[in-house]
C-alpha positions in Angstrom: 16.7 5.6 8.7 13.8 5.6 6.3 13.6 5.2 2.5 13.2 8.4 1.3 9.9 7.4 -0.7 6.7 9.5 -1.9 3.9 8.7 0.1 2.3 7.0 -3.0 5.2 5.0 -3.7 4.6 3.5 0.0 0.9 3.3 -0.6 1.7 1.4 -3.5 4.3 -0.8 -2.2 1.7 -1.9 0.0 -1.2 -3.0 -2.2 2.1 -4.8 -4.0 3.0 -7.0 -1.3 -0.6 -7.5 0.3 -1.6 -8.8 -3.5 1.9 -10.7 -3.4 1.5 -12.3 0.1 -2.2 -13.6 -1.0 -1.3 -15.1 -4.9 -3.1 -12.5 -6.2 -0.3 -11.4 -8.0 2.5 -13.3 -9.6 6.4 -11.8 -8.9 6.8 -11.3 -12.3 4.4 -9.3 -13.4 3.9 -8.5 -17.1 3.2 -4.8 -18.1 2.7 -2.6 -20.6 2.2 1.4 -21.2 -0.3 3.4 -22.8 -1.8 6.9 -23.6 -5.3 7.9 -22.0 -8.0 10.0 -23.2 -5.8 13.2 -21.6 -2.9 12.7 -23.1 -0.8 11.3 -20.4 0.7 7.9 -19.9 -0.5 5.1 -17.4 0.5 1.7 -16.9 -1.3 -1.8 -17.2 -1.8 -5.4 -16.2 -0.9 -7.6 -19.9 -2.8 -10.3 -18.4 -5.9 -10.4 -16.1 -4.8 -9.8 -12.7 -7.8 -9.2 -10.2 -6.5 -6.7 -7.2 -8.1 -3.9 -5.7 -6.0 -1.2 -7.2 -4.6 0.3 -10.2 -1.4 -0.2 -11.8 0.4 3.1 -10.6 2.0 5.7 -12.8 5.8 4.6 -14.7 7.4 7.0 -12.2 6.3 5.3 -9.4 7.7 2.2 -10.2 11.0 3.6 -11.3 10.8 5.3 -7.6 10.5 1.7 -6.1 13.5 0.6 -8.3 15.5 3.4 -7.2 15.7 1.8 -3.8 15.8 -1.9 -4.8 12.6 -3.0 -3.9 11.4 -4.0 -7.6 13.4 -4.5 -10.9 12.0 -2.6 -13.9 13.1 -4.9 -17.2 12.3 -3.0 -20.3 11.3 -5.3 -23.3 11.6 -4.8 -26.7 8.1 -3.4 -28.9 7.4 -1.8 -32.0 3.5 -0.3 -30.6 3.0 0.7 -27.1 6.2 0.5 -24.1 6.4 -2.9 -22.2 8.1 -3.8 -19.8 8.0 -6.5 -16.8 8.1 -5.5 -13.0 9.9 -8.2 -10.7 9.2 -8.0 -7.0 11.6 -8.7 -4.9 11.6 -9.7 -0.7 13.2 -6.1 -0.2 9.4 -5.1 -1.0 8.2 -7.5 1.5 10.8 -6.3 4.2 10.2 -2.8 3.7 7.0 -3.1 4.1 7.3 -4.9 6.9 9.5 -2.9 8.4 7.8 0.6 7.9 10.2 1.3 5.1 13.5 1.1 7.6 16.5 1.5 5.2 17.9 -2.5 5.5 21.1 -3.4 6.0 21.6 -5.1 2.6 20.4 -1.3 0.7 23.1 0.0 2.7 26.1 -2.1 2.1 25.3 -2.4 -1.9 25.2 1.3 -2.3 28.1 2.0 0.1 30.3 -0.5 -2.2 28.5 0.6 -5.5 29.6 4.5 -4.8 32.9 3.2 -4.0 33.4 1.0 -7.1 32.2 4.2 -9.3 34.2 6.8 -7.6 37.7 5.0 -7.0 40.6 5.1 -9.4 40.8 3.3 -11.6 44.1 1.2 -12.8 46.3 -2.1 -11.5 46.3 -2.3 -7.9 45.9 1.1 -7.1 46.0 2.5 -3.2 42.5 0.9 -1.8 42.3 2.7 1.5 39.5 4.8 0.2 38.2 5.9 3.7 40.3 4.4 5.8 43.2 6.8 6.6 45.2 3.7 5.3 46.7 3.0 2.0 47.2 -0.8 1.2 49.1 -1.6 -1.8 49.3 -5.7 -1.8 46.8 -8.4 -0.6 48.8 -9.0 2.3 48.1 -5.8 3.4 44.4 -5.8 2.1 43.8 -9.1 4.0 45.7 -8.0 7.3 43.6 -4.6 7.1 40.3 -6.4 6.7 41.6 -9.0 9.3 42.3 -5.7 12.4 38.8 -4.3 10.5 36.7 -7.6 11.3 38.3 -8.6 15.0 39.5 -11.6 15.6 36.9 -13.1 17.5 34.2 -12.4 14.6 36.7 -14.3 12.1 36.8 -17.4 15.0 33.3 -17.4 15.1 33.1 -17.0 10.8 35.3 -20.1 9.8 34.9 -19.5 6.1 35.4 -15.8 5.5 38.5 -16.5 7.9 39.4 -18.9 5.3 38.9 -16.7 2.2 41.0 -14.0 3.7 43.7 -15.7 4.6 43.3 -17.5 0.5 43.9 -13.8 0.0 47.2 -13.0 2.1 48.6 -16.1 0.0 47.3 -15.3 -3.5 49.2 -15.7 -6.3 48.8 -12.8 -9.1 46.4 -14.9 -11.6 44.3 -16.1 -8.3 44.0 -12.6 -6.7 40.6 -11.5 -8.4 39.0 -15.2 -7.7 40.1 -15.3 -4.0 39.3 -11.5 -3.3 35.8 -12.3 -4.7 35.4 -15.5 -2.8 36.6 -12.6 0.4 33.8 -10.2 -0.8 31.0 -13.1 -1.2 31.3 -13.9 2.3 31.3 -10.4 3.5 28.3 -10.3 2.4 26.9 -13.5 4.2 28.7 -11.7 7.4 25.9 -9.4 7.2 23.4 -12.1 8.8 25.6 -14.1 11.5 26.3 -10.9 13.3 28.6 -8.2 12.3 27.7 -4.9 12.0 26.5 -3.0 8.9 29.6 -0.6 9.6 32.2 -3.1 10.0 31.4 -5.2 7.1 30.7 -1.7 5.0 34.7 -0.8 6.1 36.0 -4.0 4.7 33.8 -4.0 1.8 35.7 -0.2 1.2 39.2 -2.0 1.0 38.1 -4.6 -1.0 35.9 -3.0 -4.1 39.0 -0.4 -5.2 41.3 -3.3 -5.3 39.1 -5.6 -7.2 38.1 -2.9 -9.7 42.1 -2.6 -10.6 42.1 -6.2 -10.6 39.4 -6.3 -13.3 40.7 -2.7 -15.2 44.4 -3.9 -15.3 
């Protein structure tokens, strides 16, 4: 799966990361937006920066932000727009990687979507998904535990640890041990599960927490 970019959002992400790679241009990178001789808006450098390309139009980079390869920060002016662009390694990887959709876009839409479309209130039902309701963190933990396998949480002494923390919680320790649970869920994604495990558990987990945080 690709990242569903413009052609000159790509062409741009390139000249980003080649400038990057050689220190031609910092990670944070100070801009600022004006109005040409036609009327329309284009973007600049604040500070000299010597690269072989122009500073692309504001819709480009809010295209590469769309898919977490930069952060746009907006800054505060009384004349002309400024605003900072901070590039992040998921430029470099896509790059890299002809613009493959990586495993960490995935899994932090999958659990954004879920946190934004799940109901809301105390410890509602968190099978979102699943075919499976689970109504207390015994249940969550013992879900995510069937989910994971038991060999994977052998091999993963830590997130082993967290969820059973979990099936033991108390009520005031529930939000801080099923966030410890989520954290290393996360670090899962690089010793060896898969994207769709990982994403499963991570489904489970973000309804609870958000009725955690709402109640």
């Amino acid at each position: 799966m690709k990242y569903p970019l413009t052609e000159q959002a790509k062409n741009v992400a390139r000249a980003l990361v080649a400038a990057w790679d050689l220190d031609r241009l910092p990670q944070l990178i100070p801009m600022f937006e004006i109005r040409n001789d036609g009327g329309s808006w284009r973007t600049g450098f604040k500070r000299a920066i010597k690269v072989d390309f122009e500073p692309p139009q504001l819709a480009t980079w809010l295209e590469l932000e769309r898919y977490g390869l930069i952060q746009y920060i907006p800054e505060h002016s009384t004349d002309e727009p400024k605003f900072e662009i901070l590039l992040l390694q998921e430029l470099r990887n896509a790059v890299a990687t002809d613009f493959d959709v990586s495993d960490y876009f995935l899994t932090l839409n999958a659990v954004g979507n879920i946190i934004v479309n799940s109901t809301t209130g105390p410890v509602q039902g968190v099978g979102v998904n699943t075919g499976t309701v689970h109504q207390t963190v015994e249940q969550l933990a013992d879900y995510m535990s069937a989910t994971l396998g038991q060999d994977f949480l052998a091999a993963n002494v830590e997130l082993k640890a967290a969820i059973d923390e979990l099936r033991t919680a108390t009520t005031a320790d529930q939000q801080s041990a099923l966030g410890k649970v989520i954290s290393q869920l996360g670090n899962s994604l690089h010793l060896g599960a898969s994207t769709v495990t990982i994403v499963q558990a991570l489904t489970a987990a973000a309804p609870f927490l958000q009725g955690l945080v709402g109640g």
